[in-house]
VMD Tcl script that draws the C-alpha trace (Angstrom):
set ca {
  {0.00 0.00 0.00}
  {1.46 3.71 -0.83}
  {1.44 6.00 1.81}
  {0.97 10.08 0.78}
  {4.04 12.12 2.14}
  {5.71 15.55 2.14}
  {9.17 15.89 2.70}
  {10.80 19.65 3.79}
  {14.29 19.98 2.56}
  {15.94 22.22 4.90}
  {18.01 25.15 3.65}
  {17.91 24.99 -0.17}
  {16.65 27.55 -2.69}
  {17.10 30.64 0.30}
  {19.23 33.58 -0.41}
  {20.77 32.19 -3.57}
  {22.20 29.61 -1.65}
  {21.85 25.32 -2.07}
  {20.12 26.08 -5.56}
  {18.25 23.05 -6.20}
  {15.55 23.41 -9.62}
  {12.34 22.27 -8.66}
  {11.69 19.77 -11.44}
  {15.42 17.91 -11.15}
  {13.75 17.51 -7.18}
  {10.81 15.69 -8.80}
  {12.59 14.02 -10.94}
  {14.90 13.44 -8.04}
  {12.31 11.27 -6.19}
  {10.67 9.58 -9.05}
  {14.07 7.84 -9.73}
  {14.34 6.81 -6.26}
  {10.49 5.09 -6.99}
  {7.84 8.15 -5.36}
  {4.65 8.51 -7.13}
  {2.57 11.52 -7.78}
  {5.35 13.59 -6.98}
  {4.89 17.57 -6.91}
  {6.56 20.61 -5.45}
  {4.73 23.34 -4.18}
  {6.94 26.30 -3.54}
  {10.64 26.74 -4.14}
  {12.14 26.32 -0.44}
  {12.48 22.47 -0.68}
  {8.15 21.48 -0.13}
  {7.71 18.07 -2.09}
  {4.18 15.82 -1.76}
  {4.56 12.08 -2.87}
  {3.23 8.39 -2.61}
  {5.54 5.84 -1.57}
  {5.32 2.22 0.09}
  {9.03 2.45 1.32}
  {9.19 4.35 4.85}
  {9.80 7.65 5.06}
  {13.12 8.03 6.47}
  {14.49 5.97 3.81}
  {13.32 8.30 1.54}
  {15.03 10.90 3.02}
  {18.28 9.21 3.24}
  {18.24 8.55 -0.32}
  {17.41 12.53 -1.29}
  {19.79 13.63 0.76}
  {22.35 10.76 -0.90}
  {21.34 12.05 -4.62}
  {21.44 15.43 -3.54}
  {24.65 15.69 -2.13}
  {25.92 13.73 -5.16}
  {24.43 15.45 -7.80}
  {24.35 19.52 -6.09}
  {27.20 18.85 -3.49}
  {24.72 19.97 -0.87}
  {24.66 18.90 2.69}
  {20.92 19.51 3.00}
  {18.31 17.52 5.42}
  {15.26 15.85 4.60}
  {12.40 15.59 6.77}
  {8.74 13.59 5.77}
  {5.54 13.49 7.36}
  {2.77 11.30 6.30}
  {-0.12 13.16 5.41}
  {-1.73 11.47 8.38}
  {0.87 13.28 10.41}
  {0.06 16.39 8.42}
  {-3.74 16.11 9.63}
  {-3.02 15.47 13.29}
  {-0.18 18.66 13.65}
  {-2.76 21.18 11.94}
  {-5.81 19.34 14.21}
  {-3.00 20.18 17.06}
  {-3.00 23.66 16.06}
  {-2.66 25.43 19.71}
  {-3.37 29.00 18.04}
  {-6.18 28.30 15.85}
  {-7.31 32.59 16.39}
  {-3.95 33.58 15.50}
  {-3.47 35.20 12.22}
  {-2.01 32.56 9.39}
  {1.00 34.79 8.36}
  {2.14 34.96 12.01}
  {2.48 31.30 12.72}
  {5.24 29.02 12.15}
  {5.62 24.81 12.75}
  {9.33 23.87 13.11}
  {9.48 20.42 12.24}
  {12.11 18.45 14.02}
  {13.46 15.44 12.87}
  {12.84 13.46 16.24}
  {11.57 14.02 19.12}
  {13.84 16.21 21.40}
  {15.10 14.78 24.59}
  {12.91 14.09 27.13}
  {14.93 16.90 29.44}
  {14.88 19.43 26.41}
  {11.23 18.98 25.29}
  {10.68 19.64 29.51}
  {12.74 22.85 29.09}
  {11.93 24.10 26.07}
  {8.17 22.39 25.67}
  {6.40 25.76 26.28}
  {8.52 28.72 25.69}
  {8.23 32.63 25.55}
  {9.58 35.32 24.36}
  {8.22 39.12 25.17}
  {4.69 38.02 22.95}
  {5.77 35.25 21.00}
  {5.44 31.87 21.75}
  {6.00 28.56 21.16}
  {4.38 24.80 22.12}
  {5.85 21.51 21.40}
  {3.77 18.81 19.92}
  {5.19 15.75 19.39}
  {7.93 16.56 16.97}
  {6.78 20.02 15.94}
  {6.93 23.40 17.56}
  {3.84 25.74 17.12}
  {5.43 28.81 17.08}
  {2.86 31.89 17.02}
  {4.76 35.76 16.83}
  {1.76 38.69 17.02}
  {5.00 40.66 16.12}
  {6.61 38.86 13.36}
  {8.58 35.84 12.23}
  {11.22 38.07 10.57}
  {11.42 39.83 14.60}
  {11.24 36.36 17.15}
  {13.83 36.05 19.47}
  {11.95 31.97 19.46}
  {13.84 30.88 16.62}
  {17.13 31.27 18.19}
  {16.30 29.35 21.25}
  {14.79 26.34 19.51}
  {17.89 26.46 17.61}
  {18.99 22.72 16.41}
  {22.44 22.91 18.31}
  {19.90 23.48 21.48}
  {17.21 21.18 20.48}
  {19.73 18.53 19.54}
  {17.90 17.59 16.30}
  {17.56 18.56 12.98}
  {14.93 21.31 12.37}
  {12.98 23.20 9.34}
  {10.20 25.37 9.45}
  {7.78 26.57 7.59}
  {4.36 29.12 7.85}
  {1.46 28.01 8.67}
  {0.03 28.96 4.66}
  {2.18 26.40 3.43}
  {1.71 24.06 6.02}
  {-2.02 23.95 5.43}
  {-1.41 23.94 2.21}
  {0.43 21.03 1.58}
  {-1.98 19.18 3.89}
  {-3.84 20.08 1.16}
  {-1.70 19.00 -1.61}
  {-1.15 15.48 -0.38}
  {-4.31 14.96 0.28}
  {-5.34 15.38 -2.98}
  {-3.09 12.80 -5.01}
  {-4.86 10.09 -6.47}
}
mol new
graphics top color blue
foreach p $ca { graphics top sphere $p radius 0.5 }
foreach p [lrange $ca 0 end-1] q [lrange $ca 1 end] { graphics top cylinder $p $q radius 0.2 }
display resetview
């Protein structure tokens, strides 16, 4: 059975740095056997069917990646299943969409970081851990939170990429829709 996915490359396509074209990407992940593949976005948002499980998927992007760009990048998937539960999750439902960002981690964090660091503040912004995803709402900004740099990956102790809350509903969207 083929399970829908999106994958969030971390760090590619920003600021003219870790160019990757969109449609090598696809093409990228149809060679390694995805279905139904589209991009949405060009920061590195990809929506997919595959049987195989998700982190081996993202071992073999970031293999074919690294060999063919010479980028370190990281890949992180979600089923679309995930995808439902973190936007059903969604601790600021009132907040306003372009103010809200979900940092998706790569694993959990430590049981003594995610105690920490579970429910964190910063003058109005704030941030909740879910699982393996920070809410992160800023009345104020994401271009002006102080939150990003103390849910910073060397703290966390995982690998982390976020993205706004637009695209994230969006690409719930987007794999629920593949056929």
């Amino acid at each position: 059975m083929t399970v829908r996915h999106v994958s969030f490359l971390r760090g590619i396509n920003v600021g003219g740095h870790n160019l990757i074209p969109m449609a090598r990407l696809r093409s990228i992940y149809e060679s390694i056997g995805c279905e139904h593949v589209a991009t949405y976005l060009q920061s590195g948002n990809v929506v997919f069917r595959r049987t195989r499980a998700p982190r081996r998927v993202a071992a073999e992007v970031e293999a074919a990646v690294r060999s063919e760009f010479g980028h370190q990048i990281r890949v992180l998937t979600r089923t679309h299943a995930a995808m439902e539960d973190i936007v059903a999750a969604d601790p600021f439902p009132d907040a306003e969409p372009a103010r809200r960002l979900v940092l998706f981690l790569e694993s959990a964090p430590a049981p003594a970081i995610a105690r920490d660091l579970g429910r964190v503040r910063s003058g109005r912004d704030e941030a909740i851990l879910i699982g393996q995803e920070f809410h992160l709402h800023c009345p104020d900004g994401i271009g002006n939170t102080k939150l990003l740099g103390l849910l910073s990956e060397r703290r966390l102790g995982v690998a982390a990429t976020g993205r706004n809350w637009r695209t994230v509903t969006r690409l719930l969207e987007l794999s629920g829709d593949q056929s």
